[in-house]
VOMI-561454 format. One record per atom (N, C-alpha, C): x negated, y negated, z negated. Coordinates in steps of 0.2 Angstrom, whole numbers, plus 2048, in hexadecimal, padded with zeros to 3 digits. Example, Ala and Ser with C-alpha at 12.3 -4.5 7.8 and 13.67 -1.06 7.14 Angstrom:
VOMI-561454
7BE81C7D9
7C28167D9
7BE8107D9
7C080B7DD
7BC8057DC
7C08007D9
end
This chain:
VOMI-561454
CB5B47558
CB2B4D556
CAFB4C54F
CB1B5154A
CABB50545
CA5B50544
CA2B4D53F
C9AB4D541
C97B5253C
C9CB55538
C9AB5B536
C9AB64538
C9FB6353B
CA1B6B53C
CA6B69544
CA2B64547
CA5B6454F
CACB64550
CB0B6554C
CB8B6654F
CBCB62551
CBEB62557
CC3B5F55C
CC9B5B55A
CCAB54559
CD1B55558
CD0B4D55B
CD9B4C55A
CDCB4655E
CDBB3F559
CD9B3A55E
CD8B3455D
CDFB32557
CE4B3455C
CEAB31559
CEBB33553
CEAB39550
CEAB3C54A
CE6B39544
CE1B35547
CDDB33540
CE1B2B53E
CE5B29542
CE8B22542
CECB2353C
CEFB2953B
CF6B2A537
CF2B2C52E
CF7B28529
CF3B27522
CF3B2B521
CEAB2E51C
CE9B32519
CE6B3A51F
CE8B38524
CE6B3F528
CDEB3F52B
CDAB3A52A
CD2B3A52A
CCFB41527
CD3B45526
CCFB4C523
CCEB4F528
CC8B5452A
CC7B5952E
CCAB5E52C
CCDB61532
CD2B66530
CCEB6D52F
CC6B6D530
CC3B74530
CC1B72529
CBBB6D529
CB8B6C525
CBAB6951E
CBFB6551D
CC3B62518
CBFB5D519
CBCB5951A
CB7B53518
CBCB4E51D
CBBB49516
CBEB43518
CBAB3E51C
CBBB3D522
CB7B39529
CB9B32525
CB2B2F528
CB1B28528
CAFB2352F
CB3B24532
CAFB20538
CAEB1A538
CAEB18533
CA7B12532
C9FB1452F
CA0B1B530
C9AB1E52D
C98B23532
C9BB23538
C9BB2653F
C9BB2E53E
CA2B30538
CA0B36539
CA5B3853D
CAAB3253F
CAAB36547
CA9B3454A
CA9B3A54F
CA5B39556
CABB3A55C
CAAB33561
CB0B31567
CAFB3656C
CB2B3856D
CB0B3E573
CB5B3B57A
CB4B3557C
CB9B33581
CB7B36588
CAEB3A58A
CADB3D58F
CB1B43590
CB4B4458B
CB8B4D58C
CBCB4D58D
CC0B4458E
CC6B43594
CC6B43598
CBEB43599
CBBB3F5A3
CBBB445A4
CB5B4A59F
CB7B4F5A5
CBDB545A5
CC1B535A3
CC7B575A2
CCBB565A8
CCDB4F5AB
CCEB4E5AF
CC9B4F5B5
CC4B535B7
CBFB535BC
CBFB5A5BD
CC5B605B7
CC2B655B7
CC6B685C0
CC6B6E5C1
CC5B705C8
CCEB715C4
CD2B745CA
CD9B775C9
CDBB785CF
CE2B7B5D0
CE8B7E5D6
CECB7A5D4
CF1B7A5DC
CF7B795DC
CFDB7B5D8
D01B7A5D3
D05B7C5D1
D0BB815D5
D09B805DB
D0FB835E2
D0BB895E2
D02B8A5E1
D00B8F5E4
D04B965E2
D05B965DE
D0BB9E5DC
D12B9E5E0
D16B9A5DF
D1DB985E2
D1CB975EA
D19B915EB
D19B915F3
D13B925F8
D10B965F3
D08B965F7
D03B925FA
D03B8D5F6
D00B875F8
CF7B885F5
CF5B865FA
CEDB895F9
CE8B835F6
CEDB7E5F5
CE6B785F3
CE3B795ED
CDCB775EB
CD9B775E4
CD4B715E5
CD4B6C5DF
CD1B675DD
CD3B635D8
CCEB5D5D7
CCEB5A5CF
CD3B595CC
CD5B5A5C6
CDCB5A5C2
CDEB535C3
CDBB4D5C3
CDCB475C3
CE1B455CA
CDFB4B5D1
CE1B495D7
CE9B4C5D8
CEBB515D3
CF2B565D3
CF7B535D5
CF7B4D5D2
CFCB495D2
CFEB465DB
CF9B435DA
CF8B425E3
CFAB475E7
CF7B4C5E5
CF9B555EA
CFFB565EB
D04B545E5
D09B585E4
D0EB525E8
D0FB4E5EA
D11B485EC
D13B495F5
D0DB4F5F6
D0AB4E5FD
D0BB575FE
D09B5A5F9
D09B5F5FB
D13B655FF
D0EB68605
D13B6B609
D16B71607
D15B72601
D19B795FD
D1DB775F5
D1FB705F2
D20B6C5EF
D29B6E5F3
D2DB6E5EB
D35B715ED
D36B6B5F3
D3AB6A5F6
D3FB635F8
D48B685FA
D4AB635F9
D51B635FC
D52B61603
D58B63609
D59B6060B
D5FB5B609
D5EB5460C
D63B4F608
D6AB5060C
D69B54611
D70B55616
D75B5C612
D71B63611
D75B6960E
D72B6A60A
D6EB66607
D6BB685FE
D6BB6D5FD
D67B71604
D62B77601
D5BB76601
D5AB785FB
D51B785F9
D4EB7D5FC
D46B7C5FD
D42B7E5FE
D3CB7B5FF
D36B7B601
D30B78602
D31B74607
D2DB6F607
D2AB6760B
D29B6A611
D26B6E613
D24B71618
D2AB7561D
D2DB7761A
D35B7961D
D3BB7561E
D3AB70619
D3DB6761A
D3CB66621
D37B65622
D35B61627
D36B6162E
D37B6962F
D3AB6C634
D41B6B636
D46B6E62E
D4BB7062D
D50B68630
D4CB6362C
D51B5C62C
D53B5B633
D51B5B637
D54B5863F
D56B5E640
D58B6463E
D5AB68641
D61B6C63D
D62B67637
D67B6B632
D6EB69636
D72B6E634
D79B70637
D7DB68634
D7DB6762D
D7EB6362A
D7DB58629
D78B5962F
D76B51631
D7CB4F633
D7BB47634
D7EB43636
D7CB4263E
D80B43642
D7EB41649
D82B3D64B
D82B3A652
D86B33655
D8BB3765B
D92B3865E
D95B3B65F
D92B3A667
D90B30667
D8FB2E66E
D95B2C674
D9CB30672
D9FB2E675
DA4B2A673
DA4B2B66C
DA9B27668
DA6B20662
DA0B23662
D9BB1F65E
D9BB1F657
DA0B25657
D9EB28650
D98B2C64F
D97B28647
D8DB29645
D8FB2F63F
D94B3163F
D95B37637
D98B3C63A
D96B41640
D98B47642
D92B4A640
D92B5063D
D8EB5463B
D8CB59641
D84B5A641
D81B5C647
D87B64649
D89B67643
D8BB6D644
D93B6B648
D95B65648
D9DB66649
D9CB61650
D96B5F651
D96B59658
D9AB5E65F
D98B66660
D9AB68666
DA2B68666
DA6B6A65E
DACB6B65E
DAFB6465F
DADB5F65B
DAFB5865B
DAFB53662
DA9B57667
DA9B5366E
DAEB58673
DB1B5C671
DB9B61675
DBDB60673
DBEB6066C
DC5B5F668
DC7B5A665
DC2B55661
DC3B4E65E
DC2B4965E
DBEB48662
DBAB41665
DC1B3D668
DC2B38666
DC8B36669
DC6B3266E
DC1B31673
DC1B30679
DBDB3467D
DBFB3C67A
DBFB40682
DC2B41687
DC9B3C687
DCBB3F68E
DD2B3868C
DD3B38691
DD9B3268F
DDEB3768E
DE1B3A68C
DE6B3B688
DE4B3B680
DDFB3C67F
DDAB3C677
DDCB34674
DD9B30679
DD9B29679
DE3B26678
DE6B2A679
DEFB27679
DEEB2C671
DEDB31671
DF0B3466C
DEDB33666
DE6B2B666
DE1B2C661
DE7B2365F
DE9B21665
DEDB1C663
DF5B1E660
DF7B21662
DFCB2365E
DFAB23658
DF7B28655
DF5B2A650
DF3B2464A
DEFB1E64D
DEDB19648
DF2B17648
DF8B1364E
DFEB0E64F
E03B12646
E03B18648
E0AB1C644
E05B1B63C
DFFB1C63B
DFDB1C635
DFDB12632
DFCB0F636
DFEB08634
E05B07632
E08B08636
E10B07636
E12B0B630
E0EB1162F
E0FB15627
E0FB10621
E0AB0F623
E06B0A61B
E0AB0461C
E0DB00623
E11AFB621
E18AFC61F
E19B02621
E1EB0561E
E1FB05614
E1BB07613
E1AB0860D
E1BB01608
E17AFD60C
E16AF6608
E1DAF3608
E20AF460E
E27AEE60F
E2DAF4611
E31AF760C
E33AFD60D
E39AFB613
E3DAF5615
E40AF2619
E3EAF661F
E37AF561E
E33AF6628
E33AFE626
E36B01624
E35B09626
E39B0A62D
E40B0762C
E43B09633
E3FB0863B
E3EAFF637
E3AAFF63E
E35B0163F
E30B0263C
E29B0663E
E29B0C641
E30B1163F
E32B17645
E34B1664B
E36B0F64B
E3BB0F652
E34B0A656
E2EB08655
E28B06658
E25B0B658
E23B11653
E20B17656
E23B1965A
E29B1B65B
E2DB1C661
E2CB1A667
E2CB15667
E2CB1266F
E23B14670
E21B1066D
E19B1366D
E17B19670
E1AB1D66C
E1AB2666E
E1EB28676
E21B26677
E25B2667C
E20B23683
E21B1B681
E1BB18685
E14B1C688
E11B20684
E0BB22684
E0DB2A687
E13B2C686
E14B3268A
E15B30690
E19B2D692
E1BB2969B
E14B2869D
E0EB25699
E09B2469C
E05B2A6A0
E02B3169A
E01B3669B
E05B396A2
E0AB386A2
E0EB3C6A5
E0AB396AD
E0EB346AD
E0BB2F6B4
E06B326B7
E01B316B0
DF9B326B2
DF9B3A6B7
DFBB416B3
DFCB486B6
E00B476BC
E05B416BE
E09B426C3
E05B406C9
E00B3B6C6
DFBB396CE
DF5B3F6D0
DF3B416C9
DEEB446C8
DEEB4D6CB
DF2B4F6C8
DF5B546C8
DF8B596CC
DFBB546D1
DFFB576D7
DFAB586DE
DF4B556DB
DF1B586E5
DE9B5A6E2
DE7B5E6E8
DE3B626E7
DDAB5C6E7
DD7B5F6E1
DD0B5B6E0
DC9B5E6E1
DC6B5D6E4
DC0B606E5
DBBB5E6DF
DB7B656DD
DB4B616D5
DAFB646D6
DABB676D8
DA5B686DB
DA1B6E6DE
D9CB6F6E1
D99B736E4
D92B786E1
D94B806E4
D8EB826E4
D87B826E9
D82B836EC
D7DB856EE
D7BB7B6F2
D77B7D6F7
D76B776F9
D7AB72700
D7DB7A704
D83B78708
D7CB7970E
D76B7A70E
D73B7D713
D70B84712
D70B8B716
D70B8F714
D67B91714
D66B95711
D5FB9570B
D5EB9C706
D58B9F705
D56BA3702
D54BA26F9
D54B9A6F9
D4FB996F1
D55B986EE
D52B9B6E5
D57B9C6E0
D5DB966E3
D64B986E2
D69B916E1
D6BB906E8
D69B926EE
D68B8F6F4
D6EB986F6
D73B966FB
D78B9B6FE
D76B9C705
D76BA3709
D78BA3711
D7DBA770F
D82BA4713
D8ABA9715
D8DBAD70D
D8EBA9707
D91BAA703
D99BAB705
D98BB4703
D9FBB7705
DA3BB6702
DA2BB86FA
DA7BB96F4
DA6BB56EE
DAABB46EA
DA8BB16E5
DAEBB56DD
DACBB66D8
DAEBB76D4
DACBB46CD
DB0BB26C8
DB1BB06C2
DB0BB56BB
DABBB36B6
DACBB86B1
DB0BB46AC
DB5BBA6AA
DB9BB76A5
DB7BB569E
DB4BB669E
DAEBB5696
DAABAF695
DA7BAE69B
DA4BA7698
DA6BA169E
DA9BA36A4
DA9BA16AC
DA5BA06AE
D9FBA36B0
D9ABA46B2
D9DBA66BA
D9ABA36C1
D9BBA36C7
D95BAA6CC
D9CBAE6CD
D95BB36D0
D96BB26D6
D92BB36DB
D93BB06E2
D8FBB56E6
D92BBB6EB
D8FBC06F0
D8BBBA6F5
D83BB96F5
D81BB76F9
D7FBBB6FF
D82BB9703
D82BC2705
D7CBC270D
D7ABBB70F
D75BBE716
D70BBC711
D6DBBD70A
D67BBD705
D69BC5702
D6EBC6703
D6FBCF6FF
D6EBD06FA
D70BCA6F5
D6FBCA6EE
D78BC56ED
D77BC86E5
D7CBC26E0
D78BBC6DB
D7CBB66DC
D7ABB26D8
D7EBAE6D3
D7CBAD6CD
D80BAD6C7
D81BA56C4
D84BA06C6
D86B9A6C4
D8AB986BD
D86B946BA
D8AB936B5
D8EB8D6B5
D92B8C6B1
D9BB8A6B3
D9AB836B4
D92B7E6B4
D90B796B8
D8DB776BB
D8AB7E6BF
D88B806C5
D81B7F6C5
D7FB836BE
D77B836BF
D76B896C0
D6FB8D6C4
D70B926C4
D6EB966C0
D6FB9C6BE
D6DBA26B9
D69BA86BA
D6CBAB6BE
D67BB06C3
D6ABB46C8
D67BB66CB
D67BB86D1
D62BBF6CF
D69BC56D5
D65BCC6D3
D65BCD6DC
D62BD26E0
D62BD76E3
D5CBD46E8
D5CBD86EC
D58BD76F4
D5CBDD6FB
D58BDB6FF
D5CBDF704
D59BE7704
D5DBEC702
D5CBF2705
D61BF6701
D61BFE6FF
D67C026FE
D64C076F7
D60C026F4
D5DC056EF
D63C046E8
D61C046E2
D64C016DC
D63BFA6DE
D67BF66D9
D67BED6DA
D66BEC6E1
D66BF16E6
D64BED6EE
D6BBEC6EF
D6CBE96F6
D72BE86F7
D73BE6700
D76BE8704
D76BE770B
D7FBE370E
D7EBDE70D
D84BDA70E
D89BDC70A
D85BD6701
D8EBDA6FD
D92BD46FF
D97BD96FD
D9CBD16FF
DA2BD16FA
DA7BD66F8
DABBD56F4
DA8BD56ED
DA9BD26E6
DA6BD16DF
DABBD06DB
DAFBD56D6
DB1BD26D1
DAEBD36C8
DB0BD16C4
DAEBD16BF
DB3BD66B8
DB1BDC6B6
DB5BDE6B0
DB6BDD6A8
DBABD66A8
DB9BD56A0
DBABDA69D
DBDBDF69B
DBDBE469A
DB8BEB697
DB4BE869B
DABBEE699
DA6BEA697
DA6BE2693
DA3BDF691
DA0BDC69B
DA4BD969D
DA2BD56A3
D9FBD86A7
D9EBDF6A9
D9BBE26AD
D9EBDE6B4
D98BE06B9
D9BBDF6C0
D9ABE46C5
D9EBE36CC
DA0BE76CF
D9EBE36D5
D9BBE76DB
D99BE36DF
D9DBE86E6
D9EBE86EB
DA0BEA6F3
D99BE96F8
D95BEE6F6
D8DBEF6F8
D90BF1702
D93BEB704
D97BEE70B
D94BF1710
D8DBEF711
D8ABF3718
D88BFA715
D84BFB70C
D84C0170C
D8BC05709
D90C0370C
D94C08708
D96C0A704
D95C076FF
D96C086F8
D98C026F3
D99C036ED
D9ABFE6E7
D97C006E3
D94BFB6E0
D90BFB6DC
D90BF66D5
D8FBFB6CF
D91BF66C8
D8BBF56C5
D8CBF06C4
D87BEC6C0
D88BE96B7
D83BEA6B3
D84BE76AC
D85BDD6AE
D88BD96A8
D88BD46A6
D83BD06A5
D80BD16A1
D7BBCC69A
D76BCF69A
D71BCB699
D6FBC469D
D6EBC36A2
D6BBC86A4
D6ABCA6AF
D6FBCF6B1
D72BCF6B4
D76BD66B9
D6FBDB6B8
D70BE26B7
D6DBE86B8
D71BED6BC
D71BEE6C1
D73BF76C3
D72BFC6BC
D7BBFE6BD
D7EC016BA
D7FC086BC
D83C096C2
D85C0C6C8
D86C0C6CE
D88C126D0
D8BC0F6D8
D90C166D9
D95C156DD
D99C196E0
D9AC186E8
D9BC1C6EC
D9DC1B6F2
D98C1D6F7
D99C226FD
D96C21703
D98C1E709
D95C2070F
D99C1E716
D9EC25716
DA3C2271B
DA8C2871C
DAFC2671B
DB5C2A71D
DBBC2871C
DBEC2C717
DBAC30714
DBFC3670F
DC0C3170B
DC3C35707
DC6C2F6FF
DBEC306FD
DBFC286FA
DB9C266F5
DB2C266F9
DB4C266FF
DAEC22707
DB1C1C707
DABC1B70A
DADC1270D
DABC11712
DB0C0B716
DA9C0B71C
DABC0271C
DA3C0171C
DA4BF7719
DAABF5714
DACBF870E
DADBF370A
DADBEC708
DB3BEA708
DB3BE0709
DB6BE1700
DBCBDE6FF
DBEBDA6F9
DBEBE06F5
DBDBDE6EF
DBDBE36E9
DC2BE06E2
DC4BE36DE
DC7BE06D9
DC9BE26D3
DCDBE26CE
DCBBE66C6
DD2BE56C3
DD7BEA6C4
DDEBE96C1
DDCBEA6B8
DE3BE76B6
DE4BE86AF
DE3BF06AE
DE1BF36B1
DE3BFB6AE
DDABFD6B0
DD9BF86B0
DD0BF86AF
DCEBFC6B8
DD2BFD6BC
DD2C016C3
DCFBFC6C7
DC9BFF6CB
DC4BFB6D1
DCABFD6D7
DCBBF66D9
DCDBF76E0
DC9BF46E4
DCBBF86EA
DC4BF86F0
DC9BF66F8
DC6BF06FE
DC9BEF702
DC4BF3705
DC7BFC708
DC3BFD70D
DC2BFA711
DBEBF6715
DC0BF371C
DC1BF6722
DBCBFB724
DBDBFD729
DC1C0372B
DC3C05724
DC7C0A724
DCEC0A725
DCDC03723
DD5C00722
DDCC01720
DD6C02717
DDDC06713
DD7C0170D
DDCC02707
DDCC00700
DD9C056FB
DD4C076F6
DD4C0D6F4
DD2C0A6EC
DD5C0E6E8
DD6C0D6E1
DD2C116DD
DCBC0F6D8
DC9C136D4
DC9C126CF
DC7C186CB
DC8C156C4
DC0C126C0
DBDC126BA
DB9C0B6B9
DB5C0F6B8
DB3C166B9
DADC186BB
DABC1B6C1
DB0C186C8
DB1C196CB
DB2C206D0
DB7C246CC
DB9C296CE
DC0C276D3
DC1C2B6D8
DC6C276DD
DCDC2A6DA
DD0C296DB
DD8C276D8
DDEC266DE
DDEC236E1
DE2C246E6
DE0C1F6EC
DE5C1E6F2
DE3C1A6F5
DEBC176FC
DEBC146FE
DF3C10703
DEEC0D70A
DF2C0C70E
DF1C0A715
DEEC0D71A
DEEC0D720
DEDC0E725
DECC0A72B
DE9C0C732
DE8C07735
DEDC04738
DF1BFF739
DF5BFD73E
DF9BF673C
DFFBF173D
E00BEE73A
E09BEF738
E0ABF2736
E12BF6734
E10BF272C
E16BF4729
E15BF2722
E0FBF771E
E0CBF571A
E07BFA716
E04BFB71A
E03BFA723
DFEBFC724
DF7BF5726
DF3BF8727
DEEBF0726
DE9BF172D
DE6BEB72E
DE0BEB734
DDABE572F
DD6BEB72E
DCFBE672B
DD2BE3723
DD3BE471E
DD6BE2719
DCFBE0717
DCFBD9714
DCCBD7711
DC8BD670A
DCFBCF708
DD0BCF701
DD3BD16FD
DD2BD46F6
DD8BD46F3
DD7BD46EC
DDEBD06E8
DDEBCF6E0
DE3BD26DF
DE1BD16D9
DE9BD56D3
DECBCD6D0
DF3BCF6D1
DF9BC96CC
DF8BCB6C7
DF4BC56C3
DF4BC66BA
DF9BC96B7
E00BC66BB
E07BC86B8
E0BBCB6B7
E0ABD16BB
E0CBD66BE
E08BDC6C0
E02BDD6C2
DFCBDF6C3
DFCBE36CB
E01BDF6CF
E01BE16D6
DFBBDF6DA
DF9BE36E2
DF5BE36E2
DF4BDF6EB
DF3BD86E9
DF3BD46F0
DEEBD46F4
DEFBD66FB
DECBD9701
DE9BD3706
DE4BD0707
DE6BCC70E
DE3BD0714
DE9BD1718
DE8BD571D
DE6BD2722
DDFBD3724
DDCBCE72A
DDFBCD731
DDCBD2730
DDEBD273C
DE5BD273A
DEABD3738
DF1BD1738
DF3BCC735
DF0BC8732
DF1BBF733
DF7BBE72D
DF6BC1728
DFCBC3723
DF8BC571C
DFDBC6717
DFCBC770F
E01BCE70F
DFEBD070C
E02BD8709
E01BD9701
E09BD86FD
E07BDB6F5
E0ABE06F5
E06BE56F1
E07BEC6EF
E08BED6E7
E0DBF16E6
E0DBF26DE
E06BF56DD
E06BF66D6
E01BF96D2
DFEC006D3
E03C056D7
E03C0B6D9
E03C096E0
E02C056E5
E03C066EE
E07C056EE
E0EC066ED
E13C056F0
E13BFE6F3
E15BFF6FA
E16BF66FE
E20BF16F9
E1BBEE6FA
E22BE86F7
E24BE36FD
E20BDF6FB
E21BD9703
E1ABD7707
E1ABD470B
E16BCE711
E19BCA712
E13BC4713
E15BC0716
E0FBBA719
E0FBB671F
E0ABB4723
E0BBB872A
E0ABB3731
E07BB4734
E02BB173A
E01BB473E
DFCBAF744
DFDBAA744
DFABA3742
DFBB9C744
DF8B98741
DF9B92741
DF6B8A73C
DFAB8873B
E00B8A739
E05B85736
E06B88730
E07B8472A
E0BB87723
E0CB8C722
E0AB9171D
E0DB9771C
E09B9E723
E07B9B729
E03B9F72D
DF9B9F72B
DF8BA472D
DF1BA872C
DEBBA8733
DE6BA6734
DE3BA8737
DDDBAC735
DDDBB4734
DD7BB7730
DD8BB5729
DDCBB6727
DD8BB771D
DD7BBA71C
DD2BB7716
DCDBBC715
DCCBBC70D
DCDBB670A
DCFBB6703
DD4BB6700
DD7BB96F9
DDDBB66F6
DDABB76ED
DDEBB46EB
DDCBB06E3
DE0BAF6E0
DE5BB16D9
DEABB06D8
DEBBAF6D0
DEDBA96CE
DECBA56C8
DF1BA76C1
DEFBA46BC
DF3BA86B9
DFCBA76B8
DFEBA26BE
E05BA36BE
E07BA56C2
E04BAA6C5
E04BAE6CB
E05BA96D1
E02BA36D3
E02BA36D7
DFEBA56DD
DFABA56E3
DF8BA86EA
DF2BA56EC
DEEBA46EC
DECBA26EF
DE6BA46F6
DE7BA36FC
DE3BA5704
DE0BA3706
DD9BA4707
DD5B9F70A
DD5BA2710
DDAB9F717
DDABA071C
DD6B9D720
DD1BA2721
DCCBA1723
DC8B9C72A
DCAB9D72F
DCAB9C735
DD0B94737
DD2B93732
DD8B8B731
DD4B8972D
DCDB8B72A
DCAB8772A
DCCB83721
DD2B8771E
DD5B85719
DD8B88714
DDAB8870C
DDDB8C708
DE4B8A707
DE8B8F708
DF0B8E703
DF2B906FE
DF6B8D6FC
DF9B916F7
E00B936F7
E03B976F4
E08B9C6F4
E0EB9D6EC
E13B9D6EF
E16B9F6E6
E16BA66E6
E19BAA6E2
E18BB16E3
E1CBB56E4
E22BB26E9
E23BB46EF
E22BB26F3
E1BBAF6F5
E1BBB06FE
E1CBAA6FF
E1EBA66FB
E22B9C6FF
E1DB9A702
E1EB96704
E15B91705
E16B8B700
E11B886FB
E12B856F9
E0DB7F6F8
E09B7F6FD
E02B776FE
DFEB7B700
DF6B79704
DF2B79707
DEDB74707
DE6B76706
DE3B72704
DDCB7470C
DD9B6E70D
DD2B70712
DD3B6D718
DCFB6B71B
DCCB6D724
DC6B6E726
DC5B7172C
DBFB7172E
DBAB6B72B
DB4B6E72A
DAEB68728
DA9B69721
DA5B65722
DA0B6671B
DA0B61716
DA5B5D718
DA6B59711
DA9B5C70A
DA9B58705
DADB5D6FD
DB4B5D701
DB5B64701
DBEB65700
DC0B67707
DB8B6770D
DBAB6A713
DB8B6F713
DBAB75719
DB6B7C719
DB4B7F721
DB1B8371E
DAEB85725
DADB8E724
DB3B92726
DB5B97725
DB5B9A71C
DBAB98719
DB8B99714
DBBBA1712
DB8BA570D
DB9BAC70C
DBCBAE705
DB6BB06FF
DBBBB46FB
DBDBAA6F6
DC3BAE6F2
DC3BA86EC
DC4BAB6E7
DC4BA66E1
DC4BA96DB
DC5BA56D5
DCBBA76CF
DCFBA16CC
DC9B9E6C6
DC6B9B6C6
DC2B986BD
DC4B976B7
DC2B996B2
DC5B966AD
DCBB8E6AB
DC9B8B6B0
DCBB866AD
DD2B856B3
DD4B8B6B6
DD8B8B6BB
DD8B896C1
DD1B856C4
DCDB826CA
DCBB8A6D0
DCCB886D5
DCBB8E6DA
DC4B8D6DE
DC2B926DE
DBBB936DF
DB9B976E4
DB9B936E9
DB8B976F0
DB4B956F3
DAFB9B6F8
DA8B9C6FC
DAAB9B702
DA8B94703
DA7B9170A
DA2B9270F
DA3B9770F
DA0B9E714
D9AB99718
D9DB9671F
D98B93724
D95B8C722
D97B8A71C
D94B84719
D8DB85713
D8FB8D713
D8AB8D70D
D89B8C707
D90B8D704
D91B8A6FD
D97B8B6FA
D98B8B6F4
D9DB8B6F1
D9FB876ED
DA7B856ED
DAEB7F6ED
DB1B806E8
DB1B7D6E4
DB6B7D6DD
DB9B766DF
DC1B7A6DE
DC7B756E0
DCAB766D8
DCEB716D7
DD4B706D3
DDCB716D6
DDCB756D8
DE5B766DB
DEBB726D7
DF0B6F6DA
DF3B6C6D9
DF6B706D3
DFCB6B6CF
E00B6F6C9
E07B706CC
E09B746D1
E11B736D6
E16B786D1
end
């Protein structure tokens, strides 16, 4: 500072020759004659003065203290840019911190393969489609792959070995096809039990079944709907058999329900359901997602068109049409999806087209006829898509191709048959004409026995899913590939 007129200026400036002049005053300083004056405290406190965060505008960061400490703040503080170093999008520390274990873009470990560089966003597609040891065919087809890219690059190097590196892919390929094949030929040709719904003792609390009548499939996600029918409610399984929800109670209100029994589901109307409310007479539709809701209802007691009297199996043609197993009516009756009745076939007696107690019935994916299991008459009835009778076939017995009471049928997308005849204690299966083509069951409570089993139902993954009615649970099988 000068000693004459006070003026501020920089140490460093007076070092440099000839600039010892005050820039206000002109006078030439001597600091040997103390005309200036050191001012090093007006660094001390420069550094002591009070300040904000530089964030406080940008990221709203609310700190204030000594200008000496900024540096330290800004090191530490939580509104301070950062990147994530995975998708190199910026934003504040405080967003960091969350965002990093949860970016699309990380490195995760696949666990099955023990690869450490699947990205968290691609781990679900990568453990179904290219993990090469999910499944032993992955594992032949992950060895192919490496063998043929070797034999490439030794190809290349020694162009001699081109021949032969084709004719060792070859057999390789070959080799590894025979293997595959084997594997599906042990595996494939007989029926596997792959698991179970409820506890197999009959019960009231969520997940627990008494006398599970029906069971149906939603095409949308496979979700298992199940008529638990002496609890008077539906309960909603997801495809590995945790439970979801559970809707109704016993009575004749909205959502009540008095012995439902038949259930199917309408990809068609965003998953709606359809339930055979049997004791009160009616059907009744319900929304999807996320809980079943009452929707509607159509139907009284009575035999006029569009009455019911107890309602067993129900069903949902390609032409979006609810078909209904009168039961005790002992006819068929067709409506359309707001359930306006539409027409109706059968009568009581056992002559062709005519039925006693009709229980079950599906629609053929491939055709969209409409299959009957006629109970008290120990036999199968298909009907075209308008009621016309076509053929039958089954009767009274326990041998091959005979019925005792059916009561479910189930019919997959190569139109094969499937009966769960009920009273033998067993399911068959059927081509589509009527042959008998394997059987699967006997009496009992072990996996893969049954103890009258009723409705079925095909799954996504073409496993057959049947309500094993007196055991109190429901049976997912894998049917044979004939």
């Amino acid at each position: 500072m000068c000693l004459f007129c006070n003026a501020i200026f920089c140490r460093e400036c007076l070092s440099v020759a000839n600039a010892n002049r005050c820039s206000r005053c002109s006078r030439v300083l001597e600091a040997a004659q103390n005309q200036i004056v050191p001012m090093a405290p007006l660094t001390q406190l420069a550094s002591l003065l009070r300040v904000f965060c530089p964030n406080s505008d940008t990221g709203g960061c609310s700190w204030s203290g000594e200008r000496q400490h900024v540096a330290a703040h800004l090191s530490e503080c939580e509104q301070r840019t950062a990147q994530c170093e995975h998708c190199g999008e910026a934003r504040t520390a405080a967003w960091l911190a969350q965002h990093r274990d949860r970016c699309g873009r990380r490195l995760v470990a696949c666990g099955v393969c023990d690869r450490l560089d699947v990205q968290a966003r691609c781990l679900a597609f990568h453990r179904a489609e290219r993990c090469v040891r999910r499944s032993l065919e992955a594992r032949v087809e992950y060895a192919e792959r490496t063998v043929a890219c070797l034999l490439a690059r030794l190809a290349l190097a020694v162009p001699a070995m081109a021949t032969c590196a084709r004719d060792v892919a070859d057999e390789l390929c070959t080799e590894s096809r025979e293997v595959e094949r084997r594997w599906a030929d042990e595996h494939e040709r007989e029926w596997a039990f792959q698991f179970a719904l409820g506890s197999g003792t009959p019960g009231s609390a969520p997940g627990q079944l008494s006398t599970p009548l029906a069971v149906a499939v939603d095409p949308l996600d496979g979700r298992v709907l199940v008529t638990d029918s002496n609890n008077h409610r539906v309960q909603v399984f997801a495809r590995d058999g945790h439970l979801l929800a559970a809707l109704g109670s016993r009575g004749s209100g909205d959502d009540q329900f008095n012995l439902p029994i038949g259930i199917a589901v309408d990809a068609s109307h965003d998953g709606r359901i359809v339930v055979a409310d049997s004791h009160n007479h009616r059907v009744q539709v319900l929304s999807r997602a996320p809980t079943p809701e009452f929707k509607f209802e159509f139907g009284t007691h009575g035999s006029r068109d569009g009455q019911f009297s107890r309602p067993y199996g129900i069903a949902i043609d390609r032409q979006r049409r609810i078909v209904v197993a009168d039961s005790h009516n002992h006819r068929i009756q067709v409506f359309s999806s707001d359930g306006r009745f539409l027409f109706k076939f059968g009568t009581h007696g056992g002559a062709e087209s005519y039925f006693t107690l009709p229980s079950g019935v599906a629609i053929d994916p491939l055709d969209g006829n409409i299959v009957v299991a006629d109970n008290e008459n120990h036999r199968i009835q298909v009907f075209a898509s308008d009621g016309r009778y076509l053929f039958a076939f089954g009767t009274n017995g326990t041998g091959d191709g005979q019925f005792r009471y059916p009561w479910g049928v189930a019919i997959d997308q190569h139109g094969r048959m499937f009966v769960a005849d009920c009273v033998n204690d067993r399911v068959q299966m059927f081509a589509r004409d009527g042959s008998f083509l394997a059987k699967y069951g006997t009496q009992g409570s072990a996996d893969g026995h049954f103890m009258h089993p009723w409705g079925m139902a095909i799954d996504l993954d073409g496993c057959l899913v049947v309500a094993d009615t007196r055991n109190h649970r429901v049976q997912v099988i894998r049917p044979p590939t004939i």
